[in-house]
N, CA, C and O atoms as a GROMACS GRO file, in nm:
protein
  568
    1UNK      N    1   0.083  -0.117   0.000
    1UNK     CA    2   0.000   0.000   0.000
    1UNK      C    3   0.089   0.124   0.000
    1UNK      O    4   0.188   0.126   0.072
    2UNK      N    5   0.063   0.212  -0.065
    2UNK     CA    6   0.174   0.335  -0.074
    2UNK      C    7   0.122   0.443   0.008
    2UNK      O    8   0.001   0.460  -0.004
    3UNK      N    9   0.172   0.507   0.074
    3UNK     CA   10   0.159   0.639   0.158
    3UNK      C   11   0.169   0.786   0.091
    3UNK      O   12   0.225   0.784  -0.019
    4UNK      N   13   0.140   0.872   0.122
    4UNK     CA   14   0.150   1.004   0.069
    4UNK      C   15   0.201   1.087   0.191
    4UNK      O   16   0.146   1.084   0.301
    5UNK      N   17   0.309   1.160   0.162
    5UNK     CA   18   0.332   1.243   0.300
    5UNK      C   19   0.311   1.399   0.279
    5UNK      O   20   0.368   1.436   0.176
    6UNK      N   21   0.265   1.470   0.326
    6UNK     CA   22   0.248   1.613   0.301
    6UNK      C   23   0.308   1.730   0.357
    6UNK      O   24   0.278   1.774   0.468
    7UNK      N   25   0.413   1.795   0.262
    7UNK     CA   26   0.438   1.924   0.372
    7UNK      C   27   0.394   2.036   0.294
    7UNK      O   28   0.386   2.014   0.173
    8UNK      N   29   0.367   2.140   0.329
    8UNK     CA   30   0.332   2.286   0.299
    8UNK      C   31   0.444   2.369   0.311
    8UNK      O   32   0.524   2.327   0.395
    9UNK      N   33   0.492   2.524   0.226
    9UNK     CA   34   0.519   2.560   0.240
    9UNK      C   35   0.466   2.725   0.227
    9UNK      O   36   0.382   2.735   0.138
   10UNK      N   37   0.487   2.818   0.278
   10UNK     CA   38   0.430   2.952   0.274
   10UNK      C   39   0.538   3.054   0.236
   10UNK      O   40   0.621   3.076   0.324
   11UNK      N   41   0.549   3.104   0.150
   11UNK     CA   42   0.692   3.207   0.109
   11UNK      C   43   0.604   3.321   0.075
   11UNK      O   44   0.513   3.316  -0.008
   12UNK      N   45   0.642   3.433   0.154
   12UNK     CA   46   0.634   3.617   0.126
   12UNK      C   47   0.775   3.662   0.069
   12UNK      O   48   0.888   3.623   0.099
   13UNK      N   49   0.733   3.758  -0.023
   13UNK     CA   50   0.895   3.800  -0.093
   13UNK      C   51   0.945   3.763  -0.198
   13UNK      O   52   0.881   3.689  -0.272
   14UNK      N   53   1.083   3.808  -0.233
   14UNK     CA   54   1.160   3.790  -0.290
   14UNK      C   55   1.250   3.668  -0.252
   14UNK      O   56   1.287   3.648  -0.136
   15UNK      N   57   1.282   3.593  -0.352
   15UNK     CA   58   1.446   3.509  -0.261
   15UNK      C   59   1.518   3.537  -0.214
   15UNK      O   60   1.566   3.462  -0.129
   16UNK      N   61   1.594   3.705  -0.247
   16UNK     CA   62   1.689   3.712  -0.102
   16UNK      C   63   1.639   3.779  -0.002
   16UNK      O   64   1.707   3.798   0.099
   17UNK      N   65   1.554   3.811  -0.009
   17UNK     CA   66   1.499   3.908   0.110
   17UNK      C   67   1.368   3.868   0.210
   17UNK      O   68   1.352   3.898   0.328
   18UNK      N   69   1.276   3.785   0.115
   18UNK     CA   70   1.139   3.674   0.152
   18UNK      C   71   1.199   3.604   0.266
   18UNK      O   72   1.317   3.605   0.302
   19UNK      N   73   1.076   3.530   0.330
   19UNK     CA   74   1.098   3.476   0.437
   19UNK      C   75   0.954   3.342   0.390
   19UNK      O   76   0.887   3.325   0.288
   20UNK      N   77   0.959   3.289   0.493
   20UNK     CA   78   0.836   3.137   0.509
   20UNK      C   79   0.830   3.051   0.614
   20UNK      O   80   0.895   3.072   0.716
   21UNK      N   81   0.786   2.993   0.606
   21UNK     CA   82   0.741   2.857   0.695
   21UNK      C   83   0.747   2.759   0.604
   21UNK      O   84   0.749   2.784   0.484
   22UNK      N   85   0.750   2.610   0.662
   22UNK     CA   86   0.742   2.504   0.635
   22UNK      C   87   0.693   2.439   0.726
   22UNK      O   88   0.738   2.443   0.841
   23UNK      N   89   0.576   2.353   0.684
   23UNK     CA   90   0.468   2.266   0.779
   23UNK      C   91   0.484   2.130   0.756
   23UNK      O   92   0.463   2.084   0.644
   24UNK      N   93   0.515   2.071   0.836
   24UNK     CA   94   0.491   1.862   0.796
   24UNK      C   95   0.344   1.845   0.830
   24UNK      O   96   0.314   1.818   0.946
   25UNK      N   97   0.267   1.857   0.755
   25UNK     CA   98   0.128   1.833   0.722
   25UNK      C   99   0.068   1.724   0.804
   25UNK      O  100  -0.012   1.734   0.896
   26UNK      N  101   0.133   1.599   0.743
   26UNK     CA  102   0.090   1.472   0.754
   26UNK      C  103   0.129   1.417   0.921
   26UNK      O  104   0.048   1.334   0.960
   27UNK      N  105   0.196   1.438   0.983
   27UNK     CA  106   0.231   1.436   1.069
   27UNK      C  107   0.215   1.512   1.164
   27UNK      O  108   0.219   1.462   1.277
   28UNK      N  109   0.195   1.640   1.151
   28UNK     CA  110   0.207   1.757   1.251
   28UNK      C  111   0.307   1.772   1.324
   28UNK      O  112   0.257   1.762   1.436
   29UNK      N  113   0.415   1.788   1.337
   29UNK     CA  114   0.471   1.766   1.423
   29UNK      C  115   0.545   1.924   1.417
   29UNK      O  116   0.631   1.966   1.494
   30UNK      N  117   0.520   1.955   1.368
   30UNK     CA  118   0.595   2.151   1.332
   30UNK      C  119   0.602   2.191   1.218
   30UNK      O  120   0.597   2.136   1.107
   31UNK      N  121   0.617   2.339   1.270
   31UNK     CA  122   0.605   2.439   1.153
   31UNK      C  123   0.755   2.533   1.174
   31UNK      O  124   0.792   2.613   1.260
   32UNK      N  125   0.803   2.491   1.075
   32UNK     CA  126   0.952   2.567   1.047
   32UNK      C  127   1.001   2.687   0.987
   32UNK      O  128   0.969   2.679   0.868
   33UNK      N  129   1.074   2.814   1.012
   33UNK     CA  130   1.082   2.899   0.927
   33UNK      C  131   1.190   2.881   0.875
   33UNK      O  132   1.289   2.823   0.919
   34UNK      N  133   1.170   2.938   0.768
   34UNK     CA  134   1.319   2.889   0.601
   34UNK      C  135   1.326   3.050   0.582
   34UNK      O  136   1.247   3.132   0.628
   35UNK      N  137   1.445   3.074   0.501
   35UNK     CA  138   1.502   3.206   0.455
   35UNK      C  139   1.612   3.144   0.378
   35UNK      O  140   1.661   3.033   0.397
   36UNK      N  141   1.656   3.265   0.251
   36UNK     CA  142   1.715   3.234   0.197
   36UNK      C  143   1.845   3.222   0.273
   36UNK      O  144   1.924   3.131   0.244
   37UNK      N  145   1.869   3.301   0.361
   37UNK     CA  146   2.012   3.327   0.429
   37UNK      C  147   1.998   3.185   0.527
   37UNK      O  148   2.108   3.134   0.546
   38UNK      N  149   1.900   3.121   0.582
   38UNK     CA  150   1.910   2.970   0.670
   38UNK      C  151   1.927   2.882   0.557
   38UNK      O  152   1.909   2.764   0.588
   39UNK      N  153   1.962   2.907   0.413
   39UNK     CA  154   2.043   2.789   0.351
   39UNK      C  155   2.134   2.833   0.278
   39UNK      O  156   2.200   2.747   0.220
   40UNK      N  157   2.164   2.954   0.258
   40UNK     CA  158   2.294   2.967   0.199
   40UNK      C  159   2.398   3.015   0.303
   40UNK      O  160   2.517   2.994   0.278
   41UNK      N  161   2.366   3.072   0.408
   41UNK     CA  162   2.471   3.157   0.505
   41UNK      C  163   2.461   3.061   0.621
   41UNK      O  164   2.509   2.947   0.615
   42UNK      N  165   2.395   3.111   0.733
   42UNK     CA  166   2.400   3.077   0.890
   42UNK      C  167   2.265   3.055   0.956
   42UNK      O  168   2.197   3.142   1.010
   43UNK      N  169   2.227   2.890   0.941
   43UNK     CA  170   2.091   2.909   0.992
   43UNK      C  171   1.976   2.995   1.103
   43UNK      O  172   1.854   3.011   1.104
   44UNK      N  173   2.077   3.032   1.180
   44UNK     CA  174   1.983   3.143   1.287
   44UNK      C  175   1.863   3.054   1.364
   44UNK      O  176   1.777   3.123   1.419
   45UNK      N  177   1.852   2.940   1.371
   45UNK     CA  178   1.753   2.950   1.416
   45UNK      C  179   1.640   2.880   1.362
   45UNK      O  180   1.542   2.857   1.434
   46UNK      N  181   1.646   2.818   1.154
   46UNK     CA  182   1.581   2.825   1.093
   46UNK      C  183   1.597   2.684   1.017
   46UNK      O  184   1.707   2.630   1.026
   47UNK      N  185   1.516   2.632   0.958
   47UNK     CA  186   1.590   2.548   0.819
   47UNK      C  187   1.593   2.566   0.718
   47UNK      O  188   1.550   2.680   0.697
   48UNK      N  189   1.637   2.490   0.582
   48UNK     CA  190   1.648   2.505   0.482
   48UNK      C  191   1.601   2.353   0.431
   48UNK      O  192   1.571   2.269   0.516
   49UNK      N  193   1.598   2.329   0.322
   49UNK     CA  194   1.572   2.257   0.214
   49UNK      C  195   1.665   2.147   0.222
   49UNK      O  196   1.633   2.029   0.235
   50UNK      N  197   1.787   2.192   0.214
   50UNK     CA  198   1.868   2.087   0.255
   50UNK      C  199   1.902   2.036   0.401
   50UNK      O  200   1.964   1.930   0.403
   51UNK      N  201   1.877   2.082   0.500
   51UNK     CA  202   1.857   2.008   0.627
   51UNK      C  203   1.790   1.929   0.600
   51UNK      O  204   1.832   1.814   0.604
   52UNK      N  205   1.634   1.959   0.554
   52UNK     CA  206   1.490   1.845   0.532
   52UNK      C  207   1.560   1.753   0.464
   52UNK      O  208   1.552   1.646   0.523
   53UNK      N  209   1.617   1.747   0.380
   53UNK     CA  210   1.676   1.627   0.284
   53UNK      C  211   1.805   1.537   0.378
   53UNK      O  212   1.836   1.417   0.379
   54UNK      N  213   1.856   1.647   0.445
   54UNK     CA  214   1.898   1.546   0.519
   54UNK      C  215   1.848   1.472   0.658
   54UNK      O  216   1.902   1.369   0.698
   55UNK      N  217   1.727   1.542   0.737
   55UNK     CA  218   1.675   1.463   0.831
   55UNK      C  219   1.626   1.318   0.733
   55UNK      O  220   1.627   1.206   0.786
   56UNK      N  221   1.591   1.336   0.606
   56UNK     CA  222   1.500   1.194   0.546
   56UNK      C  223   1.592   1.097   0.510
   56UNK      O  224   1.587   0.977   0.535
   57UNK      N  225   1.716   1.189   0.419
   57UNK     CA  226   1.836   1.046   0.469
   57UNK      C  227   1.856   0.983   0.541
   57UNK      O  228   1.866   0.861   0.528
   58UNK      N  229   1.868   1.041   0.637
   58UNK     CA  230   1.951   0.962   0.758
   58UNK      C  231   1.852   0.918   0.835
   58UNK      O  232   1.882   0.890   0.951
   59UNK      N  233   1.738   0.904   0.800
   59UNK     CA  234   1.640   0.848   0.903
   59UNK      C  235   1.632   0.703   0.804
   59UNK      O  236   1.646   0.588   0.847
   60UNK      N  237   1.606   0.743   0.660
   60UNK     CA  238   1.575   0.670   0.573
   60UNK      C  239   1.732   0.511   0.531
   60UNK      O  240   1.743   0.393   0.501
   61UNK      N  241   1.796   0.612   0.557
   61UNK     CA  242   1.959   0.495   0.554
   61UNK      C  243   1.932   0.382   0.682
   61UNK      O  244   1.944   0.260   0.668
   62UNK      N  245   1.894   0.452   0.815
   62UNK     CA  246   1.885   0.371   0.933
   62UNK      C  247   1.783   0.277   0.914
   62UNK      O  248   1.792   0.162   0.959
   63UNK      N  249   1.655   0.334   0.829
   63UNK     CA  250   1.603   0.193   0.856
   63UNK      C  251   1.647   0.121   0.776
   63UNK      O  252   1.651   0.005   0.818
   64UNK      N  253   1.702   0.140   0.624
   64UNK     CA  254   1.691   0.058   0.543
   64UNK      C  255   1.809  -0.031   0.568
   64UNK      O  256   1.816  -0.144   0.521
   65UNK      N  257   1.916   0.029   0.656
   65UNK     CA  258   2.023  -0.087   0.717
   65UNK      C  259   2.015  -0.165   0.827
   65UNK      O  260   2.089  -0.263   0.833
   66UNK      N  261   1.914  -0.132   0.949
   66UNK     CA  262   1.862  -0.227   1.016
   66UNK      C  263   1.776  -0.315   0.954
   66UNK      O  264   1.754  -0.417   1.020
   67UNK      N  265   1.714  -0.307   0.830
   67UNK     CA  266   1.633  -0.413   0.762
   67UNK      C  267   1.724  -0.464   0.692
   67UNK      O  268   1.712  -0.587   0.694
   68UNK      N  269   1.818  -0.424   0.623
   68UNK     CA  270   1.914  -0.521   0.581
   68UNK      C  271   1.970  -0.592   0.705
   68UNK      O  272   1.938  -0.711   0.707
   69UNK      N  273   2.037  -0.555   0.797
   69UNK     CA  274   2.129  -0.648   0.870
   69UNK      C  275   2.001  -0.754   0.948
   69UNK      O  276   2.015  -0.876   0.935
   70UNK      N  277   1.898  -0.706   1.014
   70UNK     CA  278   1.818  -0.786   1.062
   70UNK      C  279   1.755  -0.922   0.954
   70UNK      O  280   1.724  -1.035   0.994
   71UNK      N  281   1.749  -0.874   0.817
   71UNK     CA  282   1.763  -0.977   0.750
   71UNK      C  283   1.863  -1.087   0.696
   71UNK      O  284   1.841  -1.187   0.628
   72UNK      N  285   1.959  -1.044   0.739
   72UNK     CA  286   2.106  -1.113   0.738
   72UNK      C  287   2.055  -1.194   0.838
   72UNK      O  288   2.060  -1.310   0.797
   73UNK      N  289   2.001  -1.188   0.967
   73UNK     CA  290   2.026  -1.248   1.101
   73UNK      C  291   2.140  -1.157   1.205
   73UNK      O  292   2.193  -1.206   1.305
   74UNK      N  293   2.155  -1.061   1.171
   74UNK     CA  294   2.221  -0.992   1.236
   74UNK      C  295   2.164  -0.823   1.278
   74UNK      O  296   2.190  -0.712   1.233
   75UNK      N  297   2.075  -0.875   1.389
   75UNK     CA  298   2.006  -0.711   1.389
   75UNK      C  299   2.055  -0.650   1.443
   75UNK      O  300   2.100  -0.712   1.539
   76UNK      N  301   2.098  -0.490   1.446
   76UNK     CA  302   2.126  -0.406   1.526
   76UNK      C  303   2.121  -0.414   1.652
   76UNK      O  304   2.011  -0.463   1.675
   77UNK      N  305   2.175  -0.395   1.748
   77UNK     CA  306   2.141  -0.247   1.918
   77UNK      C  307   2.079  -0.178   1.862
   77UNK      O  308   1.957  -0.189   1.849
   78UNK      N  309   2.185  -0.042   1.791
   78UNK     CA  310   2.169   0.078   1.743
   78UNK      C  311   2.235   0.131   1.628
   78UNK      O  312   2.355   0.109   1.614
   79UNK      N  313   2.193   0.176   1.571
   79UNK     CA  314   2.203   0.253   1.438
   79UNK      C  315   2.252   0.419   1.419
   79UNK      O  316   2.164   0.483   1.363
   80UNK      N  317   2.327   0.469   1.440
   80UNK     CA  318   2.352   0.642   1.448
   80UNK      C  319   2.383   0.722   1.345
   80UNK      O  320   2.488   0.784   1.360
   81UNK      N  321   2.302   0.747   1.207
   81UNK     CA  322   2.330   0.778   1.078
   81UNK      C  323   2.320   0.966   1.066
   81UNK      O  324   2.218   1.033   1.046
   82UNK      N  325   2.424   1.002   1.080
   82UNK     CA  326   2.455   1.115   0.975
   82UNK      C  327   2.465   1.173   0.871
   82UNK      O  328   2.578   1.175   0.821
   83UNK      N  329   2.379   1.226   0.816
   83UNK     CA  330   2.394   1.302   0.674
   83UNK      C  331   2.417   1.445   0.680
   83UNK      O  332   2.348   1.522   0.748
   84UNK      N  333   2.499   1.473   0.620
   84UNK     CA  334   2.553   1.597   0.545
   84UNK      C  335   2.539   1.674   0.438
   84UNK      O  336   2.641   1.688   0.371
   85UNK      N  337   2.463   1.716   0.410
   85UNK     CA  338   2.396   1.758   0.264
   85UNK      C  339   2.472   1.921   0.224
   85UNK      O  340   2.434   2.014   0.295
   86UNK      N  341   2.568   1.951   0.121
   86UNK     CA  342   2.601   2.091   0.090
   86UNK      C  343   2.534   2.125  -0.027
   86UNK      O  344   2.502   2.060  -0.126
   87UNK      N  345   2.519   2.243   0.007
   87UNK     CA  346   2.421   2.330  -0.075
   87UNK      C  347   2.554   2.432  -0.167
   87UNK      O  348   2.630   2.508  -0.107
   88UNK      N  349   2.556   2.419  -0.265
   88UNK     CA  350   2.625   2.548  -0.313
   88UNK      C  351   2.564   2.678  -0.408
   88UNK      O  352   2.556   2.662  -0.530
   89UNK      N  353   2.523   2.807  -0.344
   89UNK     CA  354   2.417   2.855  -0.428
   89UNK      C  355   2.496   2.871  -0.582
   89UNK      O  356   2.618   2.868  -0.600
   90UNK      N  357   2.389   2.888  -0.688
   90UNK     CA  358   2.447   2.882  -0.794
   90UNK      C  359   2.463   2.707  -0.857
   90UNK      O  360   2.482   2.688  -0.978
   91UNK      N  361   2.457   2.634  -0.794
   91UNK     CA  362   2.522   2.503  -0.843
   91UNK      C  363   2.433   2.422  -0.810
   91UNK      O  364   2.377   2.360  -0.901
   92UNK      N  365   2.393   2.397  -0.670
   92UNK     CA  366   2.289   2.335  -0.596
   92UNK      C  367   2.293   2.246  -0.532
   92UNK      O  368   2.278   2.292  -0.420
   93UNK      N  369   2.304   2.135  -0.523
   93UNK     CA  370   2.314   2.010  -0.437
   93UNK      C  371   2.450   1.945  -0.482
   93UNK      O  372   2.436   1.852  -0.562
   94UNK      N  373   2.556   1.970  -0.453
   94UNK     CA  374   2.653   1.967  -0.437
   94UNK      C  375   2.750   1.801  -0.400
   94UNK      O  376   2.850   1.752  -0.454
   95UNK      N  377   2.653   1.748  -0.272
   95UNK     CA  378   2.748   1.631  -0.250
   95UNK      C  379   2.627   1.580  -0.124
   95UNK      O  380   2.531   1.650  -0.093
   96UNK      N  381   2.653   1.464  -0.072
   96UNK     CA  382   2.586   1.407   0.008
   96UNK      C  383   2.681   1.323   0.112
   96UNK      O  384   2.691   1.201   0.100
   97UNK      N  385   2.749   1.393   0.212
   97UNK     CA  386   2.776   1.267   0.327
   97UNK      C  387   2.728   1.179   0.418
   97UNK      O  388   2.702   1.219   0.531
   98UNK      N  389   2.707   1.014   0.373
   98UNK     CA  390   2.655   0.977   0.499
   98UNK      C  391   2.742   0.927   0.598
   98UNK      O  392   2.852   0.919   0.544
   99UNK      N  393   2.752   0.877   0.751
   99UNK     CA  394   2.808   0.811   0.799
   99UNK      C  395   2.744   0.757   0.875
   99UNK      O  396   2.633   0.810   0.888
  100UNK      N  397   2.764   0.659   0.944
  100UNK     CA  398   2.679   0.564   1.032
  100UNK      C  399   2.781   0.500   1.096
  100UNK      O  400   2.892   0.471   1.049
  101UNK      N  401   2.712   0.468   1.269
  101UNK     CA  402   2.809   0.425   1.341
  101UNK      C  403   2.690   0.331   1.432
  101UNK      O  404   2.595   0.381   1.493
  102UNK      N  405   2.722   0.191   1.425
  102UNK     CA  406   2.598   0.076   1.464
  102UNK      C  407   2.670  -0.022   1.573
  102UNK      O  408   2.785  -0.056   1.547
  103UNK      N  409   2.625  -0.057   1.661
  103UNK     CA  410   2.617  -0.178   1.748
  103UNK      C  411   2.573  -0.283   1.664
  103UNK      O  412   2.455  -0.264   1.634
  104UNK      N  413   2.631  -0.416   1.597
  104UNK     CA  414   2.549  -0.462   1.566
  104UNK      C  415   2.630  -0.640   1.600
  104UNK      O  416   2.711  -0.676   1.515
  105UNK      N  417   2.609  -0.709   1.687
  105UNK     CA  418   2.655  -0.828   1.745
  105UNK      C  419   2.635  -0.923   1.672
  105UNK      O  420   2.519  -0.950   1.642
  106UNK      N  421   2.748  -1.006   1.620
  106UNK     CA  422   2.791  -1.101   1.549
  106UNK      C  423   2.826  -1.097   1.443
  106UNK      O  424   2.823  -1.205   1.384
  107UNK      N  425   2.878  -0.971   1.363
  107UNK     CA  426   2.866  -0.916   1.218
  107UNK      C  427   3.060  -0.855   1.216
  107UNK      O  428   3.124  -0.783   1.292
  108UNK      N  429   3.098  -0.941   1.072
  108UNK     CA  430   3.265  -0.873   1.098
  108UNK      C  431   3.260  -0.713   1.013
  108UNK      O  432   3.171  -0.647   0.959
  109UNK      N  433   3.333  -0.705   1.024
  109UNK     CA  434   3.352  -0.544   0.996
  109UNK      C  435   3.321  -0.542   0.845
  109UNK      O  436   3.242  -0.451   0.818
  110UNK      N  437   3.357  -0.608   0.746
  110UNK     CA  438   3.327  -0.613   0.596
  110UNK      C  439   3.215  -0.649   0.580
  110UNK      O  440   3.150  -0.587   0.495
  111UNK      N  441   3.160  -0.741   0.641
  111UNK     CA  442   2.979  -0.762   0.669
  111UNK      C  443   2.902  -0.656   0.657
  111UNK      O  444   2.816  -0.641   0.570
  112UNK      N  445   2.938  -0.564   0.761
  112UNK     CA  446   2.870  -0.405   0.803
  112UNK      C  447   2.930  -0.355   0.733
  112UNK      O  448   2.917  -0.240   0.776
  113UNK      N  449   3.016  -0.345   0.619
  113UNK     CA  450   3.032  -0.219   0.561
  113UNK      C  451   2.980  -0.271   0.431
  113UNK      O  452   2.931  -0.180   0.365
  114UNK      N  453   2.976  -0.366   0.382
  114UNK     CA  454   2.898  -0.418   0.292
  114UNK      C  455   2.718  -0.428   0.311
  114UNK      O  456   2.654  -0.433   0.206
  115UNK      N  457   2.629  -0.431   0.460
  115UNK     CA  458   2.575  -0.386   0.415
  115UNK      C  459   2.484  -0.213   0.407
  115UNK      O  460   2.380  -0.166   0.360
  116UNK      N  461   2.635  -0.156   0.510
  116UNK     CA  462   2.597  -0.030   0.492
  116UNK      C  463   2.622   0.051   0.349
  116UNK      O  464   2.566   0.160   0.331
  117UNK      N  465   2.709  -0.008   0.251
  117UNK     CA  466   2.719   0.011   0.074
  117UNK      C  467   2.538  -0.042   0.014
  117UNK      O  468   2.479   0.008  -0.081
  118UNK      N  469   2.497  -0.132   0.086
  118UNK     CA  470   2.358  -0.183  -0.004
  118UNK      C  471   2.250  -0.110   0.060
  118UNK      O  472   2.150  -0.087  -0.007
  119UNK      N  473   2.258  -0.073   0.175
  119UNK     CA  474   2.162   0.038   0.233
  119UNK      C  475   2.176   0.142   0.146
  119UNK      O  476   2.116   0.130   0.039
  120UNK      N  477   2.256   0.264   0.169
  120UNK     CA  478   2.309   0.363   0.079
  120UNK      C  479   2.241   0.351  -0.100
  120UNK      O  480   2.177   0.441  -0.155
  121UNK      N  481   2.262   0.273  -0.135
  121UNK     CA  482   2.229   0.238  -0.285
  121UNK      C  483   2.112   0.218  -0.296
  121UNK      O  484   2.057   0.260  -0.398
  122UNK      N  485   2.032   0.147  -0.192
  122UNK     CA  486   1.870   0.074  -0.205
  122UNK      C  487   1.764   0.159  -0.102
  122UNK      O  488   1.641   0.152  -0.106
  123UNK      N  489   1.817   0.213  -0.041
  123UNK     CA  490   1.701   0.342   0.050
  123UNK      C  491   1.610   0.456  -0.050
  123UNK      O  492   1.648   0.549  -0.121
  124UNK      N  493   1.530   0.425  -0.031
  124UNK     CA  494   1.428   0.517  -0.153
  124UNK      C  495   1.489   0.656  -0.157
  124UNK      O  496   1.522   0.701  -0.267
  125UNK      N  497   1.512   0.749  -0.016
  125UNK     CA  498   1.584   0.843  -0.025
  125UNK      C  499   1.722   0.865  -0.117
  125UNK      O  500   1.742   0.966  -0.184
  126UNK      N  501   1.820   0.741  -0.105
  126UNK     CA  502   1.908   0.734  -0.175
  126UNK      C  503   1.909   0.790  -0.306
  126UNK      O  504   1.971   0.885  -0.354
  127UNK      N  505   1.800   0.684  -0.367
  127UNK     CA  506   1.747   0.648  -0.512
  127UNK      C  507   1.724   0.770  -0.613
  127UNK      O  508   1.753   0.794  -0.730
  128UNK      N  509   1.636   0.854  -0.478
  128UNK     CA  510   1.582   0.976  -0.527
  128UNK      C  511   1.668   1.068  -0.552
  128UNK      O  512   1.664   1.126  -0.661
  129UNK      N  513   1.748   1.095  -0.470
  129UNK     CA  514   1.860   1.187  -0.465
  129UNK      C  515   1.984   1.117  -0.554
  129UNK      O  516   2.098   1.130  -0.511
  130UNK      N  517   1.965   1.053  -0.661
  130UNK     CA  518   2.084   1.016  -0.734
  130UNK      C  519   2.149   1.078  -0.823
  130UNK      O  520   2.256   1.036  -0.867
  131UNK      N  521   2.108   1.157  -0.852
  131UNK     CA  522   2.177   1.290  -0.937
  131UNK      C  523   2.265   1.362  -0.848
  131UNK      O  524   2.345   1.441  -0.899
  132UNK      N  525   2.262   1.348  -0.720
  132UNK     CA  526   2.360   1.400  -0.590
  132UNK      C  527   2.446   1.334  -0.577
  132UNK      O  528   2.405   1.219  -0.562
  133UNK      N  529   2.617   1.344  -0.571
  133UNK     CA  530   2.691   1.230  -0.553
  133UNK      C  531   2.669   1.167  -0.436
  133UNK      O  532   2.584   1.237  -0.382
  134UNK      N  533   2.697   1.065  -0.355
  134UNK     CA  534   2.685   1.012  -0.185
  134UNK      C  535   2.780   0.943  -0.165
  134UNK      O  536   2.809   0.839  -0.225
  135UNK      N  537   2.849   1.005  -0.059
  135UNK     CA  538   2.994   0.914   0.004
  135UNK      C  539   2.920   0.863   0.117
  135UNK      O  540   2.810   0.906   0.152
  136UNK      N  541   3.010   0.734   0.194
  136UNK     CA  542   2.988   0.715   0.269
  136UNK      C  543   3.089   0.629   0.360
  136UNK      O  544   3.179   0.551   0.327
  137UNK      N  545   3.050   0.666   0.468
  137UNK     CA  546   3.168   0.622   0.583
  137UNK      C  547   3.058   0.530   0.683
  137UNK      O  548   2.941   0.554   0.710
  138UNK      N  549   3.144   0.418   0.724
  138UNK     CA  550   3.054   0.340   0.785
  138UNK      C  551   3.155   0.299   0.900
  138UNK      O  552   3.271   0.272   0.870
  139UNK      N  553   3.110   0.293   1.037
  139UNK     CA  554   3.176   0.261   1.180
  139UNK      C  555   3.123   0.145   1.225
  139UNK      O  556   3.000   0.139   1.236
  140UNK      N  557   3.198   0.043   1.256
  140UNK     CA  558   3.093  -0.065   1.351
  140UNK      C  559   3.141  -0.083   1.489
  140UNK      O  560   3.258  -0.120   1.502
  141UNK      N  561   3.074  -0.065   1.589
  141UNK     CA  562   3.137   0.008   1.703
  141UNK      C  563   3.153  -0.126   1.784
  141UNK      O  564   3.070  -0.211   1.753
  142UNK      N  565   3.247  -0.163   1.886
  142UNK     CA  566   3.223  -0.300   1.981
  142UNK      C  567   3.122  -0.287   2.089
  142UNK      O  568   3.098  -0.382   2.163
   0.00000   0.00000   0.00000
């Protein structure tokens, strides 16, 4: 069954000078203000476009590598995925860092980094964002 998720956005202005909100609809869970200067300069306070892209990575990498390793037979503790998303104005989405650092008992280190390479590649987020390059660094912690 497929889901639909909804966010809103509200922009007054110009791009460098406008201001807005951003709403997660479907969820409720907040309403965010964006400016051009909270994604090209110094957030203040605010988000941007590329934060959002990176809260969905890195939420989206974690599960899709606890469903990989739990399908190995090797499920996680914990999962701690970082994304890094640069914005370069003028150019645009620039590069994508992920890293991840997991508890995950009984798994050798090439295991977990093999299947934190098939997470990365197979996470719908990934997929979507493939016109973005994506590095990735993977930790498996004792």
């Amino acid at each position: 069954m497929a889901t639909t998720r909804i966010a809103t956005t509200n922009w007054e202005g110009s791009l460098m000078e406008g201001a807005g909100t951003v709403e997660l609809d479907s969820s409720g869970v907040g309403k965010f203000d964006v400016t051009w200067a909270s994604r090209a300069e110094d957030p203040n306070g605010r988000t941007s476009p590329e934060e959002l892209i990176a809260a969905a990575h890195s939420s989206c990498f974690s599960m899709a590598l606890s469903h990989g390793l739990a399908g190995a037979g090797t499920p996680p503790e914990s999962v701690q995925t970082r994304a890094s998303v640069t914005f370069q104005p003028g150019q645009g989405i620039t590069g994508i860092a992920l890293s991840v650092k997991a508890r995950v008992p009984g798994i050798s280190s090439e295991d977990f980094a093999a299947a934190a390479q098939t997470a990365k590649e197979n996470c719908p987020v990934s997929k979507a964002l493939a016109g973005a390059p994506i590095s990735l660094e993977a930790e498996l912690l004792d």
